[in-house]
N, C-alpha and C positions, 0 to 999 in steps of 0.2 A: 348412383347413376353409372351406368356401363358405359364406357368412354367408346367410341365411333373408334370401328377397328381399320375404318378404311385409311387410304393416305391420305396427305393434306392433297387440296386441287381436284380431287376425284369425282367430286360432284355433279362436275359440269358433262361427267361421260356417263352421269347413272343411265339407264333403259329410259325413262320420263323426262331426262334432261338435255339428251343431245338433239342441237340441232340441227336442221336440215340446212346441207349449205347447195347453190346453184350449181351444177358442174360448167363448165369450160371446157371450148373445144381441145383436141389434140394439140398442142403446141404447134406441129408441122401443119394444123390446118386454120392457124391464125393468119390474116391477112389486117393490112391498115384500113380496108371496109369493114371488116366485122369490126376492130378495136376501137373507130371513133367515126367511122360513116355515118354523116348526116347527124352526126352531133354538135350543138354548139355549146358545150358546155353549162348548159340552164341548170340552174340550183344547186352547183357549187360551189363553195365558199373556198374563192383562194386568197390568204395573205400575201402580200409582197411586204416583205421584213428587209426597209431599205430607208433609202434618203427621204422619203417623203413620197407620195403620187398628186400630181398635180390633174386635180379631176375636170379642169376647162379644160387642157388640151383633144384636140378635136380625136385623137387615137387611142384616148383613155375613155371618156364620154361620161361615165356617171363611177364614183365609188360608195361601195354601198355601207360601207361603217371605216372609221380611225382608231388609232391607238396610238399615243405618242409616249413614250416612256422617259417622263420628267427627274431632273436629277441627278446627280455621276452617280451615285449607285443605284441608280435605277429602281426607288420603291415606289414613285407615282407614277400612276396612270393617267394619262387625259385623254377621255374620247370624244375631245373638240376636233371639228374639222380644221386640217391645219395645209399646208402647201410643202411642195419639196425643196428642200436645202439645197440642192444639189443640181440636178434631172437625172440620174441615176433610176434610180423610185421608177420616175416615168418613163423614163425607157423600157426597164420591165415588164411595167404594167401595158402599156402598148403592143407589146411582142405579145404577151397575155391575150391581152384583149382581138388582138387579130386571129387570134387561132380560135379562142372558143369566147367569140362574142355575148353570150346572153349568161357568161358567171359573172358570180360575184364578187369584185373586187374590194379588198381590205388594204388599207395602207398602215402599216405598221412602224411609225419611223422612229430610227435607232441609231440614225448615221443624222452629221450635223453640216457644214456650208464646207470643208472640206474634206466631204465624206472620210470623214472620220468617227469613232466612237467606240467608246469604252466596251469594254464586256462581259462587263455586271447589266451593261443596257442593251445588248445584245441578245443574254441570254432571259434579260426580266421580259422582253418583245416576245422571245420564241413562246415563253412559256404564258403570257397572253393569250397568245394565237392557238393552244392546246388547252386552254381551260376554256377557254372560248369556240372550242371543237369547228376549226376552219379543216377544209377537208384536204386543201395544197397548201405549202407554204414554201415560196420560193425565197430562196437565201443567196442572193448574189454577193455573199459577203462571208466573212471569215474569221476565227481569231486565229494566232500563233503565240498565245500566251498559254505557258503549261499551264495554269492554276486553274485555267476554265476547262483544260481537257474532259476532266471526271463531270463537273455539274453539264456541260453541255454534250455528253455521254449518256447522263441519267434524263434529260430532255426528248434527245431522238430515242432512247428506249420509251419511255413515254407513248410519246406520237407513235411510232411503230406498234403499241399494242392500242392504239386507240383508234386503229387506221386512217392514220393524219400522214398522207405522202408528202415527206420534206426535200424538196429537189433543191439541191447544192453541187454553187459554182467552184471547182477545183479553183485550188489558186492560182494566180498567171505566171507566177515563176516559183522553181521546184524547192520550197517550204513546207512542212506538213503546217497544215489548217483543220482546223476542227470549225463546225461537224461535216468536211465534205470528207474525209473520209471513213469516215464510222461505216459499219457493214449498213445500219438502220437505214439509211439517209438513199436518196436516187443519187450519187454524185455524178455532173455532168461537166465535158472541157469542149471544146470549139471544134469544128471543121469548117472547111472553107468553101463545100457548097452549098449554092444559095437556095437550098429548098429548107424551105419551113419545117416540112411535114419528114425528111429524110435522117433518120435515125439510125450510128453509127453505135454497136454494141464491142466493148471492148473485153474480150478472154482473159484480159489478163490486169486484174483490178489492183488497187482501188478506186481509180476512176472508173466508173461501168460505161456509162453512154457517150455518145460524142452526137453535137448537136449544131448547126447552123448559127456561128456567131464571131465569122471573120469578113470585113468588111461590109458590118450589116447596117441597113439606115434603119435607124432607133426615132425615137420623138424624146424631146429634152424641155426641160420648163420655160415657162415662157410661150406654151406653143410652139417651140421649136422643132431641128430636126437635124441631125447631123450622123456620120455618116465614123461608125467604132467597132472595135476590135476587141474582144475577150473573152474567156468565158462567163464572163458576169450576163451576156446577150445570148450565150447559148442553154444558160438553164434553163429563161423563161419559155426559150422554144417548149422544151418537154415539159413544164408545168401545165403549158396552155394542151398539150398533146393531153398530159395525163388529165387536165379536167374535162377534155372529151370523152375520154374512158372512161370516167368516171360517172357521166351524167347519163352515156349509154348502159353502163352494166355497172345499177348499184353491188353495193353489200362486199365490193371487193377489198381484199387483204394487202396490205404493202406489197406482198410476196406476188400476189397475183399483178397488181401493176408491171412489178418490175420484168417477170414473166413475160406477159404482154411486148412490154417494149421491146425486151429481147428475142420477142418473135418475130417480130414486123422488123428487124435492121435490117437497113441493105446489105449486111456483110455476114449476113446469114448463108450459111454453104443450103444448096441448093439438093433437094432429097430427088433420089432416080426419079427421071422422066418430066422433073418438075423445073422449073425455071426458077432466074436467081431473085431471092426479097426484093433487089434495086427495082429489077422491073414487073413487080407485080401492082 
């Protein structure tokens, strides 16, 4: 047998194998109406990988599958419908659900009654939500244990070739945390204006985005509703953002998401004759 002289991986560029992918506009000719006008996110699956989602509250309304990760080292599963530990969970899901009302939300809970939890159970959640091909998965949460660096490294590589966008909350005081700052990951930190939809792109990473989540009124279990400050509030802005882009223009790449974002920021410099991202 003549052994295949080509390289490994090659196959996928024979003449009979490539595929056709969509093009996308110019970068400068992205606006927030092409990126998610008139979308509300229908038939995308996003996790919220958190305390729980409390699916009566009136700002959540229906969740559409659980995953609870039973155990300190996180080897079962249950996907009994369960409640949030915390409201954490629901607050997310809320800020979710406001942006692109008609996806579908997962509650994935990893965190316990003082949002706290391990992170063997952390990352046994994420990796649920990728074998389970959720298409968002928002992460208001974090480790700072080395040991998890590398496996939860080898998670968002993962998701990122599976095109699973993982939007993560930078931490609220200056710690490295994993995975918000992996290249793979959307990482997102707070601003203080109160537009939903207004997206702050940062030059100079590891945090990329900046997002609506200072002094924001969240929904809390119990039906509640109280009124918080972090970036744990400003991820779910962009998740709810990205499953509008997502349900408007399938087939998209992580790469292409985060593209996207960073063309609609308001703090996009403004191309001759044209006016600035804030006020388009």
């Amino acid at each position: 047998m003549t052994a295949d002289p080509r390289p490994a991986w090659s196959t996928a560029f024979e003449a009979d194998a490539v595929r056709p992918i969509e093009p996308i506009p110019h970068l400068d000719d992205i606006t927030p109406e092409w990126a998610w006008g008139g979308s509300t996110g229908k038939g995308v699956k996003v996790a919220v990988i958190d305390s729980g989602v409390d699916a009566g509250h009136p700002a959540v309304g229906h969740v559409e599958g659980y995953a609870s990760v039973e155990g300190p080292i996180g080897g079962t599963i249950s996907t009994e419908p369960h409640e949030d530990a915390f409201g954490h969970g629901t607050a997310c899901a809320g800020i979710i659900r406001s942006l692109a009302p008609d996806c579908e939300l997962y509650s994935i809970r990893v965190l316990g009654p003082r949002l706290r939890g391990r992170g063997p159970v952390f990352a046994r959640g994420l990796q649920w939500a990728i074998e389970n091909r959720m298409n968002v998965c928002n992460m208001s949460l974090g480790s700072t244990r080395r040991d998890l660096f590398e496996p939860l490294h080898d998670l968002t590589d993962k998701a990122y070739f599976r095109n699973i966008v993982l939007v993560t909350a930078a931490n609220n005081v200056p710690i490295a945390s994993a995975p918000s700052l992996y290249a793979a990951v959307v990482s997102v930190a707070a601003h203080e204006v109160q537009d939903p939809t207004l997206v702050y792109c940062n030059p100079d990473p590891p945090v990329e985005f900046g997002a609506s989540g200072i002094d924001v009124r969240v929904a809390w279990r119990d039906g509640g509703w109280l009124t918080a400050t972090g970036n744990s509030f400003a991820a779910p802005h962009i998740s709810g953002l990205v499953a509008k882009i997502l349900a408007k223009h399938s087939g998209l790449a992580v790469f292409h998401v985060k593209a996207i974002l960073r063309a609609v920021a308001a703090n996009l410099a403004p191309t001759q004759g044209a006016s600035s991202a804030a006020a388009r």
